[in-house]
N, C-alpha and C positions, 0 to 999 in steps of 0.2 A: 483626441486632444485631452490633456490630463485639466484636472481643475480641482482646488481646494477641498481637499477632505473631507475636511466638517461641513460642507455643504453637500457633498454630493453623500455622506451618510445621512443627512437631517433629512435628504428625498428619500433613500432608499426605507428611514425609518416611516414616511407616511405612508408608505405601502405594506411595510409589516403590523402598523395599526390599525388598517384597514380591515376587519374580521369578516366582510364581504366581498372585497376581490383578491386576499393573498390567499395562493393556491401552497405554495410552500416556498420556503429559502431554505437556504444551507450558507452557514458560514465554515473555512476552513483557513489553513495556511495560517503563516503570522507574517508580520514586518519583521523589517531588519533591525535588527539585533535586540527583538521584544519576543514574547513566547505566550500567549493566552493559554489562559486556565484549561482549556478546553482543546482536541486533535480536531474535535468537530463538533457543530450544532445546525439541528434542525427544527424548524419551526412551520406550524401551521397550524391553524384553529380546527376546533371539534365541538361536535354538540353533545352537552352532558344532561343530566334529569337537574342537573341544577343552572344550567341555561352555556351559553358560548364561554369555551378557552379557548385561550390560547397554550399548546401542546408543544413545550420544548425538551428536545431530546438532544445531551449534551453526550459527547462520547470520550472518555480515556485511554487509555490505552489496553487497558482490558474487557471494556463495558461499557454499556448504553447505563444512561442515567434519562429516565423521565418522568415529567411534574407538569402539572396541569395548573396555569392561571387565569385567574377569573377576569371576564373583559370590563364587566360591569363594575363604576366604581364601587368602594367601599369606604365611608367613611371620609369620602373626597380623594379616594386614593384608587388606583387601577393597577391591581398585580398586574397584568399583562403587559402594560405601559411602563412597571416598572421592570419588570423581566426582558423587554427590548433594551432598555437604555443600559442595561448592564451588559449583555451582549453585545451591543454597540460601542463598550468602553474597553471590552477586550480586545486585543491587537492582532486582531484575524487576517489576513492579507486577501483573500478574499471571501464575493458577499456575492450568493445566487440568487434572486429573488424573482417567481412567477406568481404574476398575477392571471385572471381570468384573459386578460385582454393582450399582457404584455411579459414581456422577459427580459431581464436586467442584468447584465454583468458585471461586478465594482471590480476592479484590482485597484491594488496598494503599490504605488511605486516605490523603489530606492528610493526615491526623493520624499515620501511620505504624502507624493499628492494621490490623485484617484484617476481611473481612468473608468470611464462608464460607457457600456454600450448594450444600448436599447433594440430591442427587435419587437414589432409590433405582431399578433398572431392575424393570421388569415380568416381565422373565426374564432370568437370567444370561449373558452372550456369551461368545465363547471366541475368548482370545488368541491373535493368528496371531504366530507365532514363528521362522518362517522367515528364512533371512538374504538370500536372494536375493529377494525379492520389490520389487516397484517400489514407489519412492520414494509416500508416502501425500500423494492430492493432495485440494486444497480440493473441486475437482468433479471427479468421474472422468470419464475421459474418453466411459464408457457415457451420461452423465448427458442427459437429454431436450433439453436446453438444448444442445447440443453436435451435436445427431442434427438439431433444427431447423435451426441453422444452419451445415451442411452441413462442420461441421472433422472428423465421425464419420457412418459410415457408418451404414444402417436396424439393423444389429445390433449397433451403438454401439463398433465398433471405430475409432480415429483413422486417419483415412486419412495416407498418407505424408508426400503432399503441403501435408497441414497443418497437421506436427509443431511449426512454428515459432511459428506462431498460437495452437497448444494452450499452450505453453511459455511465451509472453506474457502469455494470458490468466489464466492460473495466476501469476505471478511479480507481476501486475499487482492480483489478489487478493489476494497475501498482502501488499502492500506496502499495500492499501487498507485492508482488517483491520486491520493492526498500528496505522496513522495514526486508524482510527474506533476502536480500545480506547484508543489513547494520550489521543486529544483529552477522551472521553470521560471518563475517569480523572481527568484533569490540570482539569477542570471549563472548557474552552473548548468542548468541544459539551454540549448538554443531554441528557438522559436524555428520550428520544421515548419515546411511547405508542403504545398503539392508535389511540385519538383522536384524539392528533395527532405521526403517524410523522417522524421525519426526512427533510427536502425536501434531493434531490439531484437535480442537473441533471449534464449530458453533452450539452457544448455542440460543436456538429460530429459529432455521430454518426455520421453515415453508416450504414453497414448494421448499427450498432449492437451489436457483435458483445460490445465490453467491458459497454455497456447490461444487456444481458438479460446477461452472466456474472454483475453485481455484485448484480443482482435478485435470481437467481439462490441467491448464497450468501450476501446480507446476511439476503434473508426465509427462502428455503427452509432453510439449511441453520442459520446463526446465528440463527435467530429475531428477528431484530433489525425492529421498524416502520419501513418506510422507505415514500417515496416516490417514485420516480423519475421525472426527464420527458426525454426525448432528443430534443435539437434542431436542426436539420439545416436549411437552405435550400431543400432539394429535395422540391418533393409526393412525389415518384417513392420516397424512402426513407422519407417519410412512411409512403405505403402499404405498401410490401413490409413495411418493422419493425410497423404493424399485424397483417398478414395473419402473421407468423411468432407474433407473443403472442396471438394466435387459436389458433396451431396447437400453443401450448404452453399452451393453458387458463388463460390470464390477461386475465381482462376490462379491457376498456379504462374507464379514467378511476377502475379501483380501486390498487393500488401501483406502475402503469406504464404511462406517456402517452406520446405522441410528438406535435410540435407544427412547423411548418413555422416559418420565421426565422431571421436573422442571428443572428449573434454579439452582436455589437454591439446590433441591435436588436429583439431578442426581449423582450416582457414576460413576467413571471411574478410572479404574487400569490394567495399570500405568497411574499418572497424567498426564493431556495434558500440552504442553510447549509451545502451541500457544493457544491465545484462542480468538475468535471472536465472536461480538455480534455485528448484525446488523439492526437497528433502533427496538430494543427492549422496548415496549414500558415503557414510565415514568417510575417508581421504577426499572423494568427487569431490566434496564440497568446496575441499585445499585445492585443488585442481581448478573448480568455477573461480573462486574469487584471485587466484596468480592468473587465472586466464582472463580476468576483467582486467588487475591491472597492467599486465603487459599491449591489452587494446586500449589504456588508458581512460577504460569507463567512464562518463560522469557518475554514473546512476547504480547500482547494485543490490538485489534483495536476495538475500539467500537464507532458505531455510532447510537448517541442517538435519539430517536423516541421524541415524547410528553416529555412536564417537568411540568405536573400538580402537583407533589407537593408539591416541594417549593413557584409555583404560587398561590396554594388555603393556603400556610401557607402567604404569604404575604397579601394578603385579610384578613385575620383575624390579622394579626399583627398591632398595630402603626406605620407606617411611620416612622423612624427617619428625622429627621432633618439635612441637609435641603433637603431634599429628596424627598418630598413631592410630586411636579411635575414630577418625575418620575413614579409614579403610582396612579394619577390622572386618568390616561386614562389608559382604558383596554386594547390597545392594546400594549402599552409602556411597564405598568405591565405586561405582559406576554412574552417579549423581553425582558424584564431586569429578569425574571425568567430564563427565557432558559439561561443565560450568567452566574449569579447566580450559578445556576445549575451546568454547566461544569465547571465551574472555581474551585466552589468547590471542586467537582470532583478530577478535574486533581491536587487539592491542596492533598487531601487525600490519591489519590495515591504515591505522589511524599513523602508522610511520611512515604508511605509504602516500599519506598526503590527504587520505576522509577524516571524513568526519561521521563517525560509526552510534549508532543506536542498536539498541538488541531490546525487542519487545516482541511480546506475546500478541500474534496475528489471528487467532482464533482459539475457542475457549479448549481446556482442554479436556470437559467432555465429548465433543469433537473428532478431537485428536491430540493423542500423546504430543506428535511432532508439531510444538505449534512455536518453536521459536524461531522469528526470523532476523537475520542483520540486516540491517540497513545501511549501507555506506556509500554517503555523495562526496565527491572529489571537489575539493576545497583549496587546495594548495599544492606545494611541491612537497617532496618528499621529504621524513625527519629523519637526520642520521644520530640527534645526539637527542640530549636533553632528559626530561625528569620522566617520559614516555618509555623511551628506550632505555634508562636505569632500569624501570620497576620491572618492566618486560624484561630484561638480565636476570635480575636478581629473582625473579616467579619460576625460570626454568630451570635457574640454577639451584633455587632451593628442594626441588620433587626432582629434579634429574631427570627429565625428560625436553625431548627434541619435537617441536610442533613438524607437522608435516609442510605447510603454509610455508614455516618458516625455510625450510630445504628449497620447495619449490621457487620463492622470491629470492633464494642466493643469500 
């Protein structure tokens, strides 16, 4: 049952002032047609040499931002009391909040009312308070999922060599979370069941490493019905991504398949309503996202691999003017290809009726390949307007043919 807003945040906020039983919150998501400061914020108290904060970690799109408020007033004023109520004026659509005893879910309707549901815990936890301790991840990196395929060792320590990997997979989680509460919320994905779960595909898999993560913390850890299928070209990753969801106790043909085919020409029925492609190399990528909208996706992340070939079309084309010293140098021309590229892109898509974001998914000490699109299905398709002008007149000015653009006709 939904109920007044401001009421059901004035409860949620006496439990984040609580510096003895909130164990942590996280706010995320926004209301409609408002946008907070913030993709995310989490909060939870820590013991310092200078006595109890409150520890908020606000995240953009590139970066953790964190700052420490003191619980204790000051001068009749309580930074931590003032850090909640700010947080609580931004337009978050939802609010996580566990305490030792209990767990709280707010959502923000359409209608701007709230809807709250409580679950009481079977035994009390106890808040860890500590201020040095590691950053709190979606799957830790002990997690079974991690230990199969081989980024952590048998006693689920990360091995060195695959800090980068872990760091992706994580970073590539919480951007997929934020995008299936957002869609979900904003009523462009539907509310799956047991019956009939959320169809999500993972076109190019390979050794499906992001596959089983997002399996991993959509069913395991969010309880969320999904179903996944990972699609790869090759028998060879067929089998092994079998033999690994064997060896993680997940039957085949029940929340995660793997299925041999292209891109391009892979069937699946019924359509998948998420569809992920990640760093699929050059054209692939034109291939995942014409193959989303032909399944008429809601949901699409794709993070582009290589952009060789709008690069080797610039090489043969004339330079417009005055442009010149843009691809003079080789390595300029091929940074102004990659940007070409996704702009393009995310123009194409946005005719096709999304509504497109391009943001950097993980740092790119990392990795180079850390740009992903974002495109949720909003409307019908644009045929005219000031979209498809500008998109005209960009390819017509470099003289070049997107790949995307062939594939969608």
């Amino acid at each position: 049952m939904s109920e007044p807003l401001l009421r059901a945040l004035n409860r949620m906020r006496g439990h984040l002032l609580d510096p003895d039983a909130l164990v942590k919150a996280v706010a995320s998501g926004r209301r409609k047609g408002e946008q907070p400061a913030w993709r995310r914020a989490e909060l939870r108290y820590v013991d310092l040499k200078a006595g109890r904060h409150l520890q908020v970690t606000t995240y953009d799109e590139t970066q953790a931002h964190t700052a420490n408020h003191a619980v204790a007033p000051s001068d009749g004023q309580s930074p931590a009391r003032d850090a909640v109520d700010a947080l609580l004026d931004e337009p978050f659509g939802n609010w996580h909040v566990d305490t030792t005893t209990q767990s709280h879910q707010l959502r923000v309707t359409k209608k701007l009312e709230a809807v709250v549901h409580t679950t009481d815990r079977t035994e009390p936890v106890e808040a860890e308070r500590g201020h040095d301790r590691d950053k709190a991840r979606l799957l830790p990196e002990d997690d079974p999922v991690f230990v199969a395929l081989g980024i952590s060792d048998e006693a689920g320590r990360l091995k060195p060599s695959r800090q980068a990997k872990y760091r992706q997979v994580e970073e590539f989680l919480r951007l997929l979370d934020a995008s299936i509460t957002e869609a979900l919320d904003k009523g462009h994905l539907r509310r799956p069941t047991a019956d009939d779960p959320l169809r999500i595909v993972d076109l190019g898999c390979g050794n499906a490493t992001l596959t089983f993560a997002a399996e991993r913390f959509l069913a395991g850890v969010r309880g969320l019905p999904v179903r996944l299928t990972g699609v790869d070209v090759k028998e060879q990753s067929r089998e092994h991504n079998a033999a690994v969801a064997g060896q993680l106790g997940v039957a085949a043909g029940q929340n995660l398949s793997f299925v041999v085919g292209t891109i391009g020409g892979v069937v699946l029925d019924p359509a998948p309503e998420v569809v992920l492609a990640l760093h699929a190399c050059d054209t692939a990528t034109d291939e995942a996202l014409a193959q989303a909208v032909a399944w008429g996706a809601q949901l699409v992340l794709a993070a582009p691999c290589c952009h060789h070939d709008i690069a080797a079309q610039l090489r043969r084309a004339p330079t417009p003017a005055p442009y010149a010293m843009l691809t003079r140098h080789g390595i300029l021309r091929e940074r102004l290809a990659d940007t070409l590229t996704d702009g393009l892109r995310a123009s194409l898509m946005r005719q096709q009726g999304y509504r497109v974001d391009v943001v950097q998914f993980v740092e790119s000490q990392h990795t180079p390949r850390n740009t992903m699109l974002r495109a949720v299905r909003t409307g019908a398709p644009v045929r005219g307007g000031s979209v498809r002008k500008e998109y005209d007149e960009l390819v017509a000015t470099w003289g070049i043919r997107p790949r995307l653009a062939e594939l969608l006709g």
